[in-house]
C-alpha angles and dihedrals in degrees: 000000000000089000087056092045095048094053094045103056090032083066093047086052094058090052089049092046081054091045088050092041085049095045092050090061093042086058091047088048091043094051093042095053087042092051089039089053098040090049088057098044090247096108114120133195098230084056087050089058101031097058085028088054087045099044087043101050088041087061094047091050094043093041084051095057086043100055083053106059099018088096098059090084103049084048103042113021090112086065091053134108124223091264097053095043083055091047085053103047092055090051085062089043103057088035091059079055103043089055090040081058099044101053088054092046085055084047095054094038091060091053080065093049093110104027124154131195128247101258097041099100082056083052092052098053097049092055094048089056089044099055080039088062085054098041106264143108132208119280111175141017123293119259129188143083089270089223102072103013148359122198126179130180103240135174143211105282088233096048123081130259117253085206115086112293113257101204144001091281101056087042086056096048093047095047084051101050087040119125119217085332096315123124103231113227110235099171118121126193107247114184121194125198112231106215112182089340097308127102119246106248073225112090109214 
């Protein structure tokens, strides 16, 4: 039975050792498209998480086969011949170097957490002009790909911030607006659509 067993999951090893070998290339094609296109300003944010989302779900898939025949060698590693022990060997060893890539590909995917597209400080402005036209400033953060869509939290110019004050003036508003000591939150969600890298007048 162990014999069975042995030459069963060493062949599924030797699939696995190909899917690792196979994964570390996708990450060093993935970080070298993502650094290409950021280097040229042609970089979006639904690409990041696209290839991000891909490369992440691969490695959950492939962690999972591992963790279930990872344990034949240490079992059963006295039953084996020379050949299986070898097939064996180079399944830790790329292993020891699929994990080695992909904690540097989480670490480079963090450095692209907050990314923003070229032209987001362009989309910015023009929303900022747009809820001006209507009365309001900016009161939060963009959010958003830049590519489909943009949103930001904004207020009536003549109401106070939620967020800290920044001077003497916005301490004063919100004091003033202020309900039974607490600071009243005037801040309402806006969402542009972004068509060939220019806002809709239209807020969504």
């Amino acid at each position: 039975m162990s014999r069975e067993f042995i030459e069963r999951n060493t062949k599924v090893a030797i699939v696995i050792t190909e899917k690792m070998k196979k994964g570390r290339n996708d990450l060093k094609k993935a970080i070298e498209k993502i650094i290409q296109l950021d280097e040229r300003r042609e970089l979006t944010i639904p690409f990041l998480k696209t290839t991000f989302e891909k490369l992440s779900e691969s490695n959950e898939e492939l962690l999972k086969e591992i963790s279930r025949y990872d344990n034949t060698y240490v079992v059963y590693e006295a039953e084996m011949t020379v050949k299986e022990k070898a097939i064996w060997e180079e399944f830790f060893s790329i292993k020891k170097l699929y994990d080695k890539d992909f904690s540097e590909f989480a670490s480079f995917k963090e450095k692209y957490k907050y990314f923003e597209p070229k032209n987001s400080e362009e989309l910015k402005k023009q929303a900022r002009l747009l809820l001006k036209k209507k009365g309001y400033i900016v009161d939060s953060p963009f959010e958003g790909d830049f590519e489909r869509w943009i949103g930001v939290y904004a207020r009536p110019k003549d109401k106070p911030t939620y967020l800290d004050p920044t001077d003497g003036e916005e301490a004063g508003l919100q004091e003033l607006y202020s309900v039974d000591g607490f600071k009243q939150d005037f801040a309402e969600w806006f969402e542009f659509e972004v068509v060939e890298g220019k806002l809709k007048e239209d807020i969504l």
